[in-house]
N, C-alpha and C positions, 0 to 999 in steps of 0.2 A: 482589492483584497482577495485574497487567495489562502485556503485552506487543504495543507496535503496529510491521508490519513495514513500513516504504517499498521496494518493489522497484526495483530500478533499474539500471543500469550505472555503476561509479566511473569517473572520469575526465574533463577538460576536454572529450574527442573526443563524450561522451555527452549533455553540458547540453542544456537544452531539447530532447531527444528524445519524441519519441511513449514509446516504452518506460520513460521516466524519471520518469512522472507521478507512480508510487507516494512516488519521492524527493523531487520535485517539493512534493507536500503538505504530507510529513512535515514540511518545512523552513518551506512557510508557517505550517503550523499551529505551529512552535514559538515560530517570529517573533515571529506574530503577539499568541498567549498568554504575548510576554514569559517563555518560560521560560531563565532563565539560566545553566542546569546545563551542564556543558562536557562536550561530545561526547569520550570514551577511544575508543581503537582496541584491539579484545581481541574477539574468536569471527567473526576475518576479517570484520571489517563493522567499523563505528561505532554505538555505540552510548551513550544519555543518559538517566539515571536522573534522576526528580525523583518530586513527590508533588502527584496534583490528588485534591483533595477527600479529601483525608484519606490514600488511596490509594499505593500505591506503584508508577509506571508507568516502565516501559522504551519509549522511540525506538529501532529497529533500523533500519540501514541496509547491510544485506549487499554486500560486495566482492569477491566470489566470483565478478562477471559473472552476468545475468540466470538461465542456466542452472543455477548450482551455489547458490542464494540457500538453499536446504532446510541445505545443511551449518550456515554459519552461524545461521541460526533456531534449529538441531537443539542446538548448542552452546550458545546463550543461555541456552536452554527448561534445559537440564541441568543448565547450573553454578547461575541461580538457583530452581530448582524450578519452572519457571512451566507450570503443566497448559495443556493442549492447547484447553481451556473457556477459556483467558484471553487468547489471541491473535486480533489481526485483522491479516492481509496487507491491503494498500495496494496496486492493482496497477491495471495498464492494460487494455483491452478492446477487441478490435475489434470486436466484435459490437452495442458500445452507440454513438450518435453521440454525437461532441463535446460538451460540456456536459449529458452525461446521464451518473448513476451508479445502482449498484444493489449494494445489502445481502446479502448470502446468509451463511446457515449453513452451509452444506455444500454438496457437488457435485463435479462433476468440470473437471481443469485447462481443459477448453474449448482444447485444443491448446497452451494459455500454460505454455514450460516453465519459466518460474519457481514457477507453480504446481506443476506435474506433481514436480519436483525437491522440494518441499515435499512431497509428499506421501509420495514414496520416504521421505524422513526421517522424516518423522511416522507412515508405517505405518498413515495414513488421509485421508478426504479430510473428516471430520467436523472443519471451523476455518473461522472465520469471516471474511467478505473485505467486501468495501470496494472495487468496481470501479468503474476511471472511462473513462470512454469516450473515445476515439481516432479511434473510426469506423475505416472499411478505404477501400481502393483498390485495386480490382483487377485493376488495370494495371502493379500493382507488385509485385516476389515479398516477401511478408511480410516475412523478412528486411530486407530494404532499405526497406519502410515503418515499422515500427517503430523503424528507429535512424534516422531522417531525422528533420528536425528543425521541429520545429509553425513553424506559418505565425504570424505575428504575430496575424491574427484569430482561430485558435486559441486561439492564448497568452492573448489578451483574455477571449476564450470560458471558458477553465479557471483565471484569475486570479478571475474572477467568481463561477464553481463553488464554487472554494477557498475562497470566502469562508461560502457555503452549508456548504460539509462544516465545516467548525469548528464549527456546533451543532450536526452530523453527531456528530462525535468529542464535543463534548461532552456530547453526552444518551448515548452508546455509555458511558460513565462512572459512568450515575445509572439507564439503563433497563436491564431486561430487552432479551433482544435481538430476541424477539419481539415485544413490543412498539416498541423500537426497529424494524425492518424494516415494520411496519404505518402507522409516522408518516412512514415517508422514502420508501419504494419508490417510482418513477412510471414511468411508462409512457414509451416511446423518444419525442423528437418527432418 
């Protein structure tokens, strides 16, 4: 069993934001893999049950707003037993440029309090993540860069990614995650 979490903010005022990438994916990759399982509303999020490769995997889309994304997870992980070993957060990064992601096992929020909020719930920071780069600007206070909304050459930029991370998510299925992290990791450009 397998649980992947899209971070994000609910709401029309959110789409195409920097902060909503993690949302952003979860939705290509679902599109895209033709998965036709209907998203229920239940552990203050959205969430979509279906089965890859045998598998029984959860879509999370927490609606908690960025900050409180750990309650909803904390709920999911509860009602259907899902260990802390079987989740990857989907999240955004300022630290990585635009059309660059990176893999981790573990680590700390890096100041992103959808993580940090995940972590209070979980009671640890050992879960694995799936960051997608944003980049920064720093002529902007964070706040107000992250919920602005990607530039179309952006959009271009992480339409294209997306396309990358779906055999991302799909070898995270079939690999070890070490080994997964060894075939994907690259270096920032």
């Amino acid at each position: 069993m397998k649980l992947i979490v899209g971070l994000g903010n609910p709401g029309k005022e959110y789409e195409n934001t920097r902060h909503n990438v993690g949302f952003s994916f979860i939705d290509y990759y679902v599109r895209t893999k033709n998965i036709t399982d209907s998203w229920q509303k239940k552990f203050d999020g959205v969430y979509l049950q279906t089965q890859i490769n045998g598998e029984k995997v959860f879509f999370l889309k927490p609606h908690t707003y960025m900050n409180l994304s750990g309650n909803s997870v904390r709920k999911l992980m509860n009602y259907f037993h899902i260990s802390i070993d079987d989740i990857l957060i989907v999240s955004d990064d300022m630290d990585l440029l635009v059309g660059n992601y990176k893999l981790r096992s573990r680590g700390s929020s890096g100041g992103h309090n959808g993580l940090k909020n995940i972590e209070e719930n979980l009671g640890s920071s050992n879960y694995k993540r799936l960051k997608i780069g944003i980049s920064k600007d720093k002529s902007l206070e964070t706040k107000d860069y992250v919920l602005g909304t990607l530039s179309n050459e952006d959009q271009n930029t992480l339409n294209l990614l997306f396309k990358d991370l779906c055999d991302v998510l799909d070898d995270y299925f079939q690999l070890d995650f070490g080994d997964l992290m060894s075939k994907y990791n690259r270096k920032n450009r």
